[in-house]
Jmol script that loads the backbone (N, CA, C; Angstrom):
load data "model"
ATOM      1  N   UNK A   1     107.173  77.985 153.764  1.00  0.00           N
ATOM      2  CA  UNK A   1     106.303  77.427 154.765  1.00  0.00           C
ATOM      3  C   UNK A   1     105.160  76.716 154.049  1.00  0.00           C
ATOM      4  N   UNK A   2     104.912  75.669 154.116  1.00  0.00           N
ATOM      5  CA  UNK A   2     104.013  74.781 153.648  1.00  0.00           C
ATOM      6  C   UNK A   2     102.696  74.173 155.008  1.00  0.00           C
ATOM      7  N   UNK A   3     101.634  74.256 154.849  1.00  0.00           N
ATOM      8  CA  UNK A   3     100.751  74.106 155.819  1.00  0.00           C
ATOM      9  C   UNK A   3      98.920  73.778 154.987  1.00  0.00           C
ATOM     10  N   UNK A   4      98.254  73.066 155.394  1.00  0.00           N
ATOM     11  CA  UNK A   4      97.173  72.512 155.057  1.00  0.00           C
ATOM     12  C   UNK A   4      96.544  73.092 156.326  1.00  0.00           C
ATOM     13  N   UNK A   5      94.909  73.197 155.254  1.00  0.00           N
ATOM     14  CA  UNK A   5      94.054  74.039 155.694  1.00  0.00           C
ATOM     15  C   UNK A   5      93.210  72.901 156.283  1.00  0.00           C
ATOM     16  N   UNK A   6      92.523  73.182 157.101  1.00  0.00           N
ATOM     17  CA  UNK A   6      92.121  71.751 157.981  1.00  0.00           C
ATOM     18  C   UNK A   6      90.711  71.813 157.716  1.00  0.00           C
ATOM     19  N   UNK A   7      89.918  72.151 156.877  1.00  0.00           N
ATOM     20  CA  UNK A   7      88.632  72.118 156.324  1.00  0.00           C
ATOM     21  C   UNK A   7      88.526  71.348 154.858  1.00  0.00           C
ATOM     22  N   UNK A   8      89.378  71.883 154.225  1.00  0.00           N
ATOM     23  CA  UNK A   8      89.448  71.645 152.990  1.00  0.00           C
ATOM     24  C   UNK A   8      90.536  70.407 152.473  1.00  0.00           C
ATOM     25  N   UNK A   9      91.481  70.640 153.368  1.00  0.00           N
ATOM     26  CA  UNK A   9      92.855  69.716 153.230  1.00  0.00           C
ATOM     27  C   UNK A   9      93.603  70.267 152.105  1.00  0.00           C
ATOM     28  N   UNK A  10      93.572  71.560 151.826  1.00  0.00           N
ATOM     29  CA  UNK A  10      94.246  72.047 150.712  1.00  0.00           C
ATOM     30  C   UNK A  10      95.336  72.897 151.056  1.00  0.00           C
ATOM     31  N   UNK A  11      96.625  72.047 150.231  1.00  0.00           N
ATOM     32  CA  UNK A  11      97.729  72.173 150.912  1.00  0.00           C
ATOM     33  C   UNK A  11      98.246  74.337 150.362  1.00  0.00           C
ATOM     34  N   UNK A  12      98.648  74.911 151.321  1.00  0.00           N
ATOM     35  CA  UNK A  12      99.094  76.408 150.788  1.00  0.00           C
ATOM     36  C   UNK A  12     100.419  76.507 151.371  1.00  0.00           C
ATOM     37  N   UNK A  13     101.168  77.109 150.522  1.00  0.00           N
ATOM     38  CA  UNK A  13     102.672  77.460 150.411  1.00  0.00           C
ATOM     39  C   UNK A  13     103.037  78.975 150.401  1.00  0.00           C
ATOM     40  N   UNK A  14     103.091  79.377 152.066  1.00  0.00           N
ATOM     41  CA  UNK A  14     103.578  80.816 152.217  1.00  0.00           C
ATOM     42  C   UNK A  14     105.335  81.132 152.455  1.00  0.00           C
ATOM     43  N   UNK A  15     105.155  82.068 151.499  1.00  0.00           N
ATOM     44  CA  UNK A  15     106.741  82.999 151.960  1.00  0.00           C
ATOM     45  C   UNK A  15     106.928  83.544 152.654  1.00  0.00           C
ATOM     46  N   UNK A  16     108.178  83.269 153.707  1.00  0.00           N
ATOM     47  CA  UNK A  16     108.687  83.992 154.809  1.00  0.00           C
ATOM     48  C   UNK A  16     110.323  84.939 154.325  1.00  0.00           C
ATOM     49  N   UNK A  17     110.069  85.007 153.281  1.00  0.00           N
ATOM     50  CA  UNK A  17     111.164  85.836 152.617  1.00  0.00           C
ATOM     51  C   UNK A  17     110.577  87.322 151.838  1.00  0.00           C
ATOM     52  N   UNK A  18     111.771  87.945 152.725  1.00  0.00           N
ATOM     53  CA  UNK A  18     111.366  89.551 152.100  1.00  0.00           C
ATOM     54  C   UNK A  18     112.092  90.081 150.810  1.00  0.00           C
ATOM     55  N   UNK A  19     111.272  90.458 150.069  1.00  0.00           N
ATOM     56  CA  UNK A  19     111.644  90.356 148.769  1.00  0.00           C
ATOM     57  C   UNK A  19     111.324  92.011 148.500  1.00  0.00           C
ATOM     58  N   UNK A  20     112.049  92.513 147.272  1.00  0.00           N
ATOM     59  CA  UNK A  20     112.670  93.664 147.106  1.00  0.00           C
ATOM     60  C   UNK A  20     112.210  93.807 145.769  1.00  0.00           C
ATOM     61  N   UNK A  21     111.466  95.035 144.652  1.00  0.00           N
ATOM     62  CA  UNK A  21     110.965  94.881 143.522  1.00  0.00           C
ATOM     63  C   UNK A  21     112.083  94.695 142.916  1.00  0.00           C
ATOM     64  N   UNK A  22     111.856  94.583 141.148  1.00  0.00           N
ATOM     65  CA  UNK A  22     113.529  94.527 140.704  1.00  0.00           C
ATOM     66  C   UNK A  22     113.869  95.508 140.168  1.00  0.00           C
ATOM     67  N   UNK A  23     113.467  96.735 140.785  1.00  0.00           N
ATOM     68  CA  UNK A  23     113.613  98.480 140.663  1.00  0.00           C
ATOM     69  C   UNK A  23     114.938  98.435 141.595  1.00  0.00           C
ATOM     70  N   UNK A  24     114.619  97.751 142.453  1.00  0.00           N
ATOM     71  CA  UNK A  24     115.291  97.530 144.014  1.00  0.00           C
ATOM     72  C   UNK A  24     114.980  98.596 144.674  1.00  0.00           C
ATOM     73  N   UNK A  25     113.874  99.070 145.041  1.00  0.00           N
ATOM     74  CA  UNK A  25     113.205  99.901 145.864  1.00  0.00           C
ATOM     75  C   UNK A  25     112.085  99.160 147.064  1.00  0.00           C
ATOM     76  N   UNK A  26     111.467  99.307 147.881  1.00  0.00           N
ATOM     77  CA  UNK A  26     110.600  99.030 148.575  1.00  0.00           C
ATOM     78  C   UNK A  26     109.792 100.383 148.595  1.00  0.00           C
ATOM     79  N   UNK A  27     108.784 100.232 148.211  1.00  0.00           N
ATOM     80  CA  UNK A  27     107.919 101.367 148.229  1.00  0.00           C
ATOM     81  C   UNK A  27     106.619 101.018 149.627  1.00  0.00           C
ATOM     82  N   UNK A  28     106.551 100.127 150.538  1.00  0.00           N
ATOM     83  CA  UNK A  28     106.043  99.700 151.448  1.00  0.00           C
ATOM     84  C   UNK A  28     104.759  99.430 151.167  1.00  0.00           C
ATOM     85  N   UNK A  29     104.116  99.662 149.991  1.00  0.00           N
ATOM     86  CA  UNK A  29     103.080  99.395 149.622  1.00  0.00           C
ATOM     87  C   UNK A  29     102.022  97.770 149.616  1.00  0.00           C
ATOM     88  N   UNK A  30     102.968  96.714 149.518  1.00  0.00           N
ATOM     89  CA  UNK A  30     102.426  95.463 149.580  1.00  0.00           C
ATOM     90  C   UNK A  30     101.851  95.080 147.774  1.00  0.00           C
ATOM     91  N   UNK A  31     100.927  94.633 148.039  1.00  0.00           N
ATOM     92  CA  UNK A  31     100.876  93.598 146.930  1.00  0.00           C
ATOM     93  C   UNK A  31      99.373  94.597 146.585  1.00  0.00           C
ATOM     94  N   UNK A  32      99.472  94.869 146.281  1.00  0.00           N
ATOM     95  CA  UNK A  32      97.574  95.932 144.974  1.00  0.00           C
ATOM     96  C   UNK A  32      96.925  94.586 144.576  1.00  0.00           C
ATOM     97  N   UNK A  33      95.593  94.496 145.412  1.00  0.00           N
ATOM     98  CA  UNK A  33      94.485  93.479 144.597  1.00  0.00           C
ATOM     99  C   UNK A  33      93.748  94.102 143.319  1.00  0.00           C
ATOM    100  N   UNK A  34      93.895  93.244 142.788  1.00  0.00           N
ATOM    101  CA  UNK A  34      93.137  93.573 141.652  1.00  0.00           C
ATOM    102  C   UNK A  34      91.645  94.100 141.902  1.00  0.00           C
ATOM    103  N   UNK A  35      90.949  92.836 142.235  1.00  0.00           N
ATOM    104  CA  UNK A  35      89.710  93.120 143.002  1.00  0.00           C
ATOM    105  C   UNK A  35      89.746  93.117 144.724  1.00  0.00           C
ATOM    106  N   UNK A  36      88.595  94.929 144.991  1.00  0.00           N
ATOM    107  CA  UNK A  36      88.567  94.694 146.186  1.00  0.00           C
ATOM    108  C   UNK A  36      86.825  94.110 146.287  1.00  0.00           C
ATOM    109  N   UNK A  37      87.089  92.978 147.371  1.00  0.00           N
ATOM    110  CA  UNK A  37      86.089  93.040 147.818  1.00  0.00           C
ATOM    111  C   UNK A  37      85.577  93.135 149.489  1.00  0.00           C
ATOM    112  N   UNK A  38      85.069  93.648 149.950  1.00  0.00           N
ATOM    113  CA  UNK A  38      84.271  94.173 151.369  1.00  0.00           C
ATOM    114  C   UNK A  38      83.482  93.294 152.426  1.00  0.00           C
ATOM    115  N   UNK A  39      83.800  92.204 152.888  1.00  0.00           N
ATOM    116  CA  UNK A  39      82.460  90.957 153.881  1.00  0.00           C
ATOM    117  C   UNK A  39      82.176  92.611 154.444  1.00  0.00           C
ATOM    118  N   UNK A  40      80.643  92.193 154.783  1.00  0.00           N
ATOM    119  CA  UNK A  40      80.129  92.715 155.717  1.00  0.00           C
ATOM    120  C   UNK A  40      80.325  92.121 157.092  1.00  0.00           C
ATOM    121  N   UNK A  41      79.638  92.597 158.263  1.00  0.00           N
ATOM    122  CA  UNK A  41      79.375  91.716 159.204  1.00  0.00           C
ATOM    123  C   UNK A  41      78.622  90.762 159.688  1.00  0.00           C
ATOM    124  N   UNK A  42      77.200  91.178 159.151  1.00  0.00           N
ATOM    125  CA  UNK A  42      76.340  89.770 158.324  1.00  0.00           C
ATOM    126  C   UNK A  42      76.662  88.914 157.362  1.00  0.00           C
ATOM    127  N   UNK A  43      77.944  89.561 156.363  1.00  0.00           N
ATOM    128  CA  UNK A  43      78.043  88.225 156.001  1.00  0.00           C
ATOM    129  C   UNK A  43      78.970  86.932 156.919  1.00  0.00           C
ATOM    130  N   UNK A  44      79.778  88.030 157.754  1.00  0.00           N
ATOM    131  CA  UNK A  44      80.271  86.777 158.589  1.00  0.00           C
ATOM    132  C   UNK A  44      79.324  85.987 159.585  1.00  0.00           C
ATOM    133  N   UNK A  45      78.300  86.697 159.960  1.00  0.00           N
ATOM    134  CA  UNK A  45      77.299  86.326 161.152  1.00  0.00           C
ATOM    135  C   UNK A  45      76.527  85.331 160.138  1.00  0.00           C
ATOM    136  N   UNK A  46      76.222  85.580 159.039  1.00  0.00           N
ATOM    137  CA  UNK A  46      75.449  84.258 158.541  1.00  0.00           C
ATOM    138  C   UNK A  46      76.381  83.710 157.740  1.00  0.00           C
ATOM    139  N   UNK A  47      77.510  83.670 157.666  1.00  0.00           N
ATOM    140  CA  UNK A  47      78.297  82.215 157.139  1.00  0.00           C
ATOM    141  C   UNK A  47      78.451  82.543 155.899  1.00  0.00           C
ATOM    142  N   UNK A  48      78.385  83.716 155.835  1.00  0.00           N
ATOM    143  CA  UNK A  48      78.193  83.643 153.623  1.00  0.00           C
ATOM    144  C   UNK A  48      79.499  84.298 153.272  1.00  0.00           C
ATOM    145  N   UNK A  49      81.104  83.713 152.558  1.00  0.00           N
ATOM    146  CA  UNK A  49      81.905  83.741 152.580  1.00  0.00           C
ATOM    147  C   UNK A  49      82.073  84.590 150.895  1.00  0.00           C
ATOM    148  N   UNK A  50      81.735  85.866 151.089  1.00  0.00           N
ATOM    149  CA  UNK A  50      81.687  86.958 150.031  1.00  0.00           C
ATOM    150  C   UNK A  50      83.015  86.719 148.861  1.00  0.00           C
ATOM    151  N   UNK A  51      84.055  86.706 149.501  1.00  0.00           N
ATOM    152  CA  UNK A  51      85.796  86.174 148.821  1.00  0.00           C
ATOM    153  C   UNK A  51      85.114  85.726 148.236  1.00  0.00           C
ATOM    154  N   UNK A  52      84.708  84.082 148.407  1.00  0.00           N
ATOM    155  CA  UNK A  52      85.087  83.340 147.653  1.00  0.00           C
ATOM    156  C   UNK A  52      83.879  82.989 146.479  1.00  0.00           C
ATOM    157  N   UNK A  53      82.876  83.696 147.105  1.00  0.00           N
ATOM    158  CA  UNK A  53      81.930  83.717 146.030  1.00  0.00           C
ATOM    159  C   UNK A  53      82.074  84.448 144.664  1.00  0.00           C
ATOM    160  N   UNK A  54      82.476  85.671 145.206  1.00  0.00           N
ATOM    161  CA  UNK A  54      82.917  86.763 144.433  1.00  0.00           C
ATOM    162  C   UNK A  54      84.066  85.878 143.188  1.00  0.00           C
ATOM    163  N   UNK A  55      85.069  85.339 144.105  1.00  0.00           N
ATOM    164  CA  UNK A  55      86.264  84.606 143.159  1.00  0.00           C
ATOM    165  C   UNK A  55      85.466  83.348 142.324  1.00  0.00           C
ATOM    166  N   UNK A  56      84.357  82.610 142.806  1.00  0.00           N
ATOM    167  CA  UNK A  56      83.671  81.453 141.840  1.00  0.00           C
ATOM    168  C   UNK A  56      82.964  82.244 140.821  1.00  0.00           C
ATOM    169  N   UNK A  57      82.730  83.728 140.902  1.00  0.00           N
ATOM    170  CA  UNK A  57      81.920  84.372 139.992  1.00  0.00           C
ATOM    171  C   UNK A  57      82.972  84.920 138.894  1.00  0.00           C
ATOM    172  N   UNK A  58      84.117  85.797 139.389  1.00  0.00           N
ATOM    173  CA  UNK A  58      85.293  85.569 138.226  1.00  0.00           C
ATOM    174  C   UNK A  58      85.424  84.605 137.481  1.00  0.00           C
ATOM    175  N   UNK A  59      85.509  83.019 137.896  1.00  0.00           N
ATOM    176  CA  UNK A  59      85.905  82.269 137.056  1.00  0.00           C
ATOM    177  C   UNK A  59      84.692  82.018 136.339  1.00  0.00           C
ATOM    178  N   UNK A  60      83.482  81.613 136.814  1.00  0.00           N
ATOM    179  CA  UNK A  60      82.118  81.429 136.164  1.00  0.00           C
ATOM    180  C   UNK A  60      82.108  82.248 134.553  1.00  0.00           C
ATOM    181  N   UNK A  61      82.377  83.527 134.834  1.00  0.00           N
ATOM    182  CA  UNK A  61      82.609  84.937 134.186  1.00  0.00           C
ATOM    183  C   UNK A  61      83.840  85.026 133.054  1.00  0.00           C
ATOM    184  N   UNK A  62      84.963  84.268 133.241  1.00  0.00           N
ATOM    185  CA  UNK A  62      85.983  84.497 133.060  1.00  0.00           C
ATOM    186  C   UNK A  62      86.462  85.788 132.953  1.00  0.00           C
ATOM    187  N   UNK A  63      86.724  86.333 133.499  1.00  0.00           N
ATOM    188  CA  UNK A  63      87.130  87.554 133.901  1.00  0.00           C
ATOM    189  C   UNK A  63      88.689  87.721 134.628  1.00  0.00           C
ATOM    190  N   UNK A  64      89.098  88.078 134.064  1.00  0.00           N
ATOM    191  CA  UNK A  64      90.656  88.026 133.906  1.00  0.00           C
ATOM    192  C   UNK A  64      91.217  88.930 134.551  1.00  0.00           C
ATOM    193  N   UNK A  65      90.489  90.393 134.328  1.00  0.00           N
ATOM    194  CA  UNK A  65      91.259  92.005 134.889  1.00  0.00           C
ATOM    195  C   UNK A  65      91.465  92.950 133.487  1.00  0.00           C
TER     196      UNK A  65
END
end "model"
wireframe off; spacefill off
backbone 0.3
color backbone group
């Protein structure tokens, strides 16, 4: 599935295929972020988009994991 984000115009490419580890188990777990990070509800009420700051500060940082 291919679809553009209508703010940015930046094109993202999601999978609609269920995929199986190559243990061949499903442990239902999903995908483990590396980093968690938490918006508050002020940060959504004042516009301050925590993700992605947080992610410009990784790279700023280079910080890898």
């Amino acid at each position: 599935m291919l679809f553009e984000l209508p703010n940015t115009k930046i094109n993202i490419q999601n999978s609609a295929q269920y995929t199986v580890r190559p243990a061949g188990y499903d442990d239902e777990r999903g995908v483990i972020p590396d980093f968690k990070v938490a918006p508050t509800y002020l940060d959504f009420i004042n516009g301050y988009d925590k993700v992605l700051n947080y992610t410009y500060w990784l790279i700023d940082e280079n910080i890898t994991n």
